[in-house]
C-alpha positions in Angstrom: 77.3 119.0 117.0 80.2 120.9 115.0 82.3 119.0 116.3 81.1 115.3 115.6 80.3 116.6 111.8 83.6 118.0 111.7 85.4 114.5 113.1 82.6 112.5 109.9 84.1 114.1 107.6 87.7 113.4 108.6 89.7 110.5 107.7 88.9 107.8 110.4 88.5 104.1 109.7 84.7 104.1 109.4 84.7 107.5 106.6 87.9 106.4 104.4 86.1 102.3 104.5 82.5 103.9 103.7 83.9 106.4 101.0 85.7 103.7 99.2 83.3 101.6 99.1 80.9 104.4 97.6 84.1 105.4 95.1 84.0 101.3 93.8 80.3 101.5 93.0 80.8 104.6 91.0 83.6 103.1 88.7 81.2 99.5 89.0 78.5 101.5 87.5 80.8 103.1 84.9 82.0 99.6 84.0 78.3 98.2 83.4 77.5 101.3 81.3 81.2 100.5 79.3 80.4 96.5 79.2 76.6 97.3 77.7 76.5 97.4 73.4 72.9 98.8 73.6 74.2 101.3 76.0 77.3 102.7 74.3 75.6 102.4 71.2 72.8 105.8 72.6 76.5 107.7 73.5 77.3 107.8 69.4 74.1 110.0 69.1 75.1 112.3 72.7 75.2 115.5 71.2 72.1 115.3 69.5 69.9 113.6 72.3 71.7 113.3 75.6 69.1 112.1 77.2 68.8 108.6 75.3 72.7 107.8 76.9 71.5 109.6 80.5 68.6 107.3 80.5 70.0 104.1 79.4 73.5 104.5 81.8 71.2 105.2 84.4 68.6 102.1 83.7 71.0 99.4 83.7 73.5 101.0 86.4 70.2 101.0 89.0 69.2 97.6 87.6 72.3 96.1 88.2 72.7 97.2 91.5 68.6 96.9 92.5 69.5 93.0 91.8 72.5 93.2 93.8 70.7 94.8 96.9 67.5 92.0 95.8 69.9 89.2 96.1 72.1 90.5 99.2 69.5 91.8 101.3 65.8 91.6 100.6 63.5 91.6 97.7 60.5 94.2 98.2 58.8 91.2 95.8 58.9 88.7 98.3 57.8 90.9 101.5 54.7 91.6 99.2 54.1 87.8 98.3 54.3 86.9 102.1 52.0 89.6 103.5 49.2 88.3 100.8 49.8 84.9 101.5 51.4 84.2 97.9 55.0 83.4 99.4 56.4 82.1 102.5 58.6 83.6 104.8 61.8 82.0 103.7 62.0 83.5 100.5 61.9 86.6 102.6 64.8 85.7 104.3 66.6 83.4 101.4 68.9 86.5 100.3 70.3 86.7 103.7 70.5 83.3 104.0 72.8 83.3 101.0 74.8 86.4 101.8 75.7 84.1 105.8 76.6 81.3 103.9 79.1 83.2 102.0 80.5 85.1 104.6 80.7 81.9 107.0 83.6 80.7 105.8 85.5 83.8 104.9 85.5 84.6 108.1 86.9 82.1 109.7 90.0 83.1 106.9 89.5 86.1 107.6 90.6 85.9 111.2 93.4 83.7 110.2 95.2 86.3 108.0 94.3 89.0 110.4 94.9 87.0 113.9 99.1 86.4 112.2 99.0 90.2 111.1 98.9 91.6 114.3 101.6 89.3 115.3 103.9 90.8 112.9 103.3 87.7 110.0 102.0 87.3 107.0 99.9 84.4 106.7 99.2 84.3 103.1 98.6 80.3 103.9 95.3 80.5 104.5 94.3 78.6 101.3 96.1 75.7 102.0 95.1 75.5 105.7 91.5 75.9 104.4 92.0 72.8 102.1 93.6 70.9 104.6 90.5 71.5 107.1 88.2 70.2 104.5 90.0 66.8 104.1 90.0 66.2 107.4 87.0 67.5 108.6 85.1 65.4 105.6 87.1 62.6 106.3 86.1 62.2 109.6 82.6 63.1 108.6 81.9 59.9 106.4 84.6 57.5 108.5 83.9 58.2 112.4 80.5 56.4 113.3 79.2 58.3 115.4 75.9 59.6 117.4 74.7 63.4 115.5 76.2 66.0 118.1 79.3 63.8 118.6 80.0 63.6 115.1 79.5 67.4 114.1 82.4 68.0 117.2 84.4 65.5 115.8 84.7 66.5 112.8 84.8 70.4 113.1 87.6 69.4 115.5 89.5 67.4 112.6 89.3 70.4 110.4 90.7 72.7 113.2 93.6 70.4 113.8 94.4 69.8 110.0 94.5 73.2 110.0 96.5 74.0 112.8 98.7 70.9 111.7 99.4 73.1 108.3 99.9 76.3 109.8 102.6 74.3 112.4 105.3 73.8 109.7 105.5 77.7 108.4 105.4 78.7 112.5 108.3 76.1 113.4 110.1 77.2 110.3 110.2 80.4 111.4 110.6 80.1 114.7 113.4 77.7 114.3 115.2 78.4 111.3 113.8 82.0 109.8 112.7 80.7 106.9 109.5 83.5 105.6 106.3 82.5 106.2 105.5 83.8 102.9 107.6 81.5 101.1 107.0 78.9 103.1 103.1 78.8 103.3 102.5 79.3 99.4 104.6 76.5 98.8 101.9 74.8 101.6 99.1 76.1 99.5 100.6 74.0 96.3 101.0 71.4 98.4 97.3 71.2 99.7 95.5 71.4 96.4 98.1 68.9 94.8 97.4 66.5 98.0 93.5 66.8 97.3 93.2 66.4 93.8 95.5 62.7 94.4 93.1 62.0 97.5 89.7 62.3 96.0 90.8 59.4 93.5 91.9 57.0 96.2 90.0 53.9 96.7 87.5 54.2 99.3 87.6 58.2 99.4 86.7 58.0 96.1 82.6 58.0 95.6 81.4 54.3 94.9 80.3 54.5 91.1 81.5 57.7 90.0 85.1 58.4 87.5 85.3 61.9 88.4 87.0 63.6 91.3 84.6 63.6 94.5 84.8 62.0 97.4 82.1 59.8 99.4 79.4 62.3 100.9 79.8 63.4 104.5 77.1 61.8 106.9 74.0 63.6 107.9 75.3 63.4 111.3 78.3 65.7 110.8 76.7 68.1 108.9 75.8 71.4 109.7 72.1 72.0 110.4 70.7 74.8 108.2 67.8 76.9 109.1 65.5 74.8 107.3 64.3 75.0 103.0 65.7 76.7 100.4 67.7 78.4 103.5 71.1 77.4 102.9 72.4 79.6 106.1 73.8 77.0 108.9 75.1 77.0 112.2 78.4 78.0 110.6 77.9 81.6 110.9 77.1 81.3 114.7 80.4 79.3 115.3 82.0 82.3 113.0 80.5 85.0 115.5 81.9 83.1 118.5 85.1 83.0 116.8 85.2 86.4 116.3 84.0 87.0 119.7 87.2 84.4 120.8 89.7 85.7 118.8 88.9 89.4 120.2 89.3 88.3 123.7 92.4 86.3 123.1 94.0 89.4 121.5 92.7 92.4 123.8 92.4 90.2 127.2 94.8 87.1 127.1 98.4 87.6 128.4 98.8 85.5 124.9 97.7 88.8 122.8 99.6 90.9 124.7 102.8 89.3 124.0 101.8 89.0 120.4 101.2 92.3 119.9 104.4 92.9 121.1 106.3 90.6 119.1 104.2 92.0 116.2 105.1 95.8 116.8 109.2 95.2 118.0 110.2 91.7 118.5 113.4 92.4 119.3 112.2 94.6 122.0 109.6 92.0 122.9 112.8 89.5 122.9 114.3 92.0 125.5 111.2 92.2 127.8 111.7 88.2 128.1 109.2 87.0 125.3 110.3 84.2 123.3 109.4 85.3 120.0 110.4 82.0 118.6 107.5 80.2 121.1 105.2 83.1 120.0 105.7 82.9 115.9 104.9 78.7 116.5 101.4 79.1 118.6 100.4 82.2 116.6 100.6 80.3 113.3 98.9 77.1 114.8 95.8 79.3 116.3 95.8 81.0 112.7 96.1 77.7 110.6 93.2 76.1 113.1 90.7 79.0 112.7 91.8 78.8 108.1 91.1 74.9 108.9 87.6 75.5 110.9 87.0 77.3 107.3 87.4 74.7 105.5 85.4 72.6 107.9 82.7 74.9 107.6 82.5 74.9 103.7 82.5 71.0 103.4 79.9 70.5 106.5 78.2 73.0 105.7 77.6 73.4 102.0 79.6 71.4 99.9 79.1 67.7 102.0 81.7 66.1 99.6 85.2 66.3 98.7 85.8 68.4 95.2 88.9 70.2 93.5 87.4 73.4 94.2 86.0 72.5 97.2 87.5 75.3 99.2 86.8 77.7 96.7 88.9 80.8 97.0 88.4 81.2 100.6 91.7 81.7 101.9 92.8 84.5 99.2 89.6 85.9 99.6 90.3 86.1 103.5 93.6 88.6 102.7 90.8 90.8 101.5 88.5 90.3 103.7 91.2 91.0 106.8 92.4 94.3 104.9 89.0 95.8 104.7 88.0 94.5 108.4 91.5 96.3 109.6 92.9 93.4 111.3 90.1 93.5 113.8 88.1 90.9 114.6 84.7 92.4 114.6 85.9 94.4 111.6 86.5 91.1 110.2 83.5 90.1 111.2 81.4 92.9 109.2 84.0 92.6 106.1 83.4 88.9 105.5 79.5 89.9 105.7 79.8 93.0 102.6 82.2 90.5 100.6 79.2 87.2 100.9 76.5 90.0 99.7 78.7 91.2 97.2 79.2 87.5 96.2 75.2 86.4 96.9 73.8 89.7 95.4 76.6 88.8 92.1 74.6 85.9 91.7 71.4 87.3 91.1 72.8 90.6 89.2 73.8 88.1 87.0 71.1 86.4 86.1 68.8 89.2 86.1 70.7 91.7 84.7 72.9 89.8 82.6 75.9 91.4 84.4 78.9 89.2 84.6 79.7 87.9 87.7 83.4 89.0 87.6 82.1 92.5 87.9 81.3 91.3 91.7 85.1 90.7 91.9 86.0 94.3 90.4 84.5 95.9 92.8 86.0 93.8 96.0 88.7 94.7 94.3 88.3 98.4 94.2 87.0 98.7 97.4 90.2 97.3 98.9 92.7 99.5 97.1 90.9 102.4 97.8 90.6 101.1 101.3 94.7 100.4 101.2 95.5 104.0 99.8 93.4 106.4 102.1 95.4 108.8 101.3 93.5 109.0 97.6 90.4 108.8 99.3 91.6 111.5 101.3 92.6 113.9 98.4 89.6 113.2 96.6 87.0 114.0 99.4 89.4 116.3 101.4 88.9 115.0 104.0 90.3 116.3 107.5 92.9 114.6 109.3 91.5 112.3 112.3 94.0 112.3 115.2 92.8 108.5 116.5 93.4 107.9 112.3 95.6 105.4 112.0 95.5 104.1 108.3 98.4 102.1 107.2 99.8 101.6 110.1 98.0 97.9 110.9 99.1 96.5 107.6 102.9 97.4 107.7 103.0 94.4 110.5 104.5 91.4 108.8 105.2 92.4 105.4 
């Protein structure tokens, strides 16, 4: 028993990811108490009645983050209205719902950026992979006639190959010529949202009897089926799970993801043992640009149904995050992708109950991945014991 309490508190991947993540709620909730007039206004008087500032910090702080929890998880409200018959079951399950739709997509990005990591690259192209899965995943969703299941194949298979197609050019380019694949894939990202913005306006993308930018809505047939009301949750995050579960396979089982984690730690060594690094660098960068496309494919089947500027949101930047806090592990990923869509879900309704604004949501994403980045600071704040399986750092020097 002294032992495991003694290996807790030491500076493993599960204490230094919990502690940061406790370290950005405590500067979150000294940001809302900063942000609040009526708040700052009870500090003028401290001295003379502490307790009106103790009170009021500590009012709008558990608000805040009571609306957070209400919005990511459950809502105590709506258990109560279902047992006596005043609610339904759904809105018992509606803030999940909207924390899996968030996550869905992310990660799928997620993956991406983490999948080229551990092969010694930097895919900051996830973006523009993403964007490129939602053209041609929607475009083959309101083009293709086709019979339901056939269709929702067809065109989650269009957004994995626009994707892959997108992550192609950085691989060959560095495969061929060593051109960085940072360079190379932001340029991409430009490229993608440019591309988009002229598509959407093109006769017969374009929606019949609207000016603005959207494009014709993707058939019912090739959407994803969601779980049913004001559930917006979909079959995405099951094909994200079996993703997960695929990409961990092809890294720990597959003679593939042996020879990229080789190339990743020592290509040249890896060049030695008779693995072509170049061959490696080209199918690592299609898998990753497929699973950023199947992203994208996700958001526009899923959610969106139509083409937009935005359509993609910020799913592929948001997927570097989501990677660094998940490790570069797959299930990692997996559980990261979940925090950052109730973060983003619970946001929501911490902003409209609470009047919090929702770029607080992104402060604290924020936070908890620099803290997560520098365990060493987490380390000297909680003094914490070193962890001889630790190995913090070490997974994110690959590829940068």
């Amino acid at each position: 028993m002294h032992a495991f309490l003694q290996n807790l508190w030491a500076a493993n991947t599960v204490t230094v990811t919990v502690l940061s993540i406790v370290m950005a709620m405590i500067i979150g909730a000294v940001l809302i108490v900063v942000s609040d007039p009526d708040v700052l206004n009870t500090f003028s008087y401290f001295t003379a009645r502490p307790s009106d500032a103790l009170n009021a910090s500590w009012t709008v702080v558990s608000d805040a983050y009571a609306d957070l929890f209400k919005g990511a998880i459950v809502d105590p409200a709506a258990i109560t209205a279902w047992a006596d018959g005043s609610g339904t079951w759904r809105q018992v399950f509606f803030p999940i719902s909207e924390t899996l739709t968030y996550a869905a997509p992310l990660v799928f990005t997620g993956l991406s950026v983490a999948l080229a990591f551990r092969g010694g690259l930097f895919n900051i192209g996830g973006q523009g992979q993403a964007v490129v899965g939602t053209i041609t995943a929607a475009m083959a969703g309101f083009f293709l006639p086709l019979p339901p299941v056939i269709h929702l194949i067809a065109a989650l298979l269009a957004g994995l190959l626009g994707g892959a197609l997108w992550g192609f050019v950085p691989g060959i380019l560095k495969a061929r010529t060593g051109a960085h694949e940072v360079i190379v894939t932001i340029m991409l990202n430009y490229t993608a949202n440019l591309f988009l913005g002229w598509l959407i306006l093109q006769k017969g993308i374009q929606q019949p009897g609207r000016s603005d930018a959207i494009s014709k809505t993707v058939d019912g047939s090739a959407q994803l089926s969601s779980f049913g009301g004001e559930l917006r949750a979909n079959l995405g995050i099951v094909l994200a799970v079996l993703a997960t579960a695929g990409v961990a396979w092809l890294l720990n089982r597959s003679a593939f993801g042996f020879e990229l984690r080789a190339v990743g730690a020592n290509p040249p060594a890896a060049r030695t043992a008779g693995i072509s690094v170049a061959k490696t660098y080209t199918l690592l960068m299609v898998i990753a640009g497929g699973l950023a496309g199947l992203g994208g494919a996700t958001q526009v089947l899923g959610t969106a149904h139509a083409l937009t500027p935005q359509v993609a949101g910020n799913i592929g930047f948001d997927g570097l995050l989501v990677a660094l806090l998940g490790r570069n592990r797959p299930w990692g990923t997996l559980l990261a992708a979940i925090l950052f869509g109730a973060l983003r879900a619970g946001g929501n309704r911490m902003q409209s109950f609470s009047g919090i604004s929702l770029e607080l949501v992104t402060v604290l994403q924020a936070l908890i991945v620099i803290f997560i980045a520098a365990p060493a600071l987490v380390k000297a704040i909680f003094h914490l014991r070193a962890a001889r399986s630790a190995r913090l750092g070490t997974s994110m020097a690959k590829g940068w």
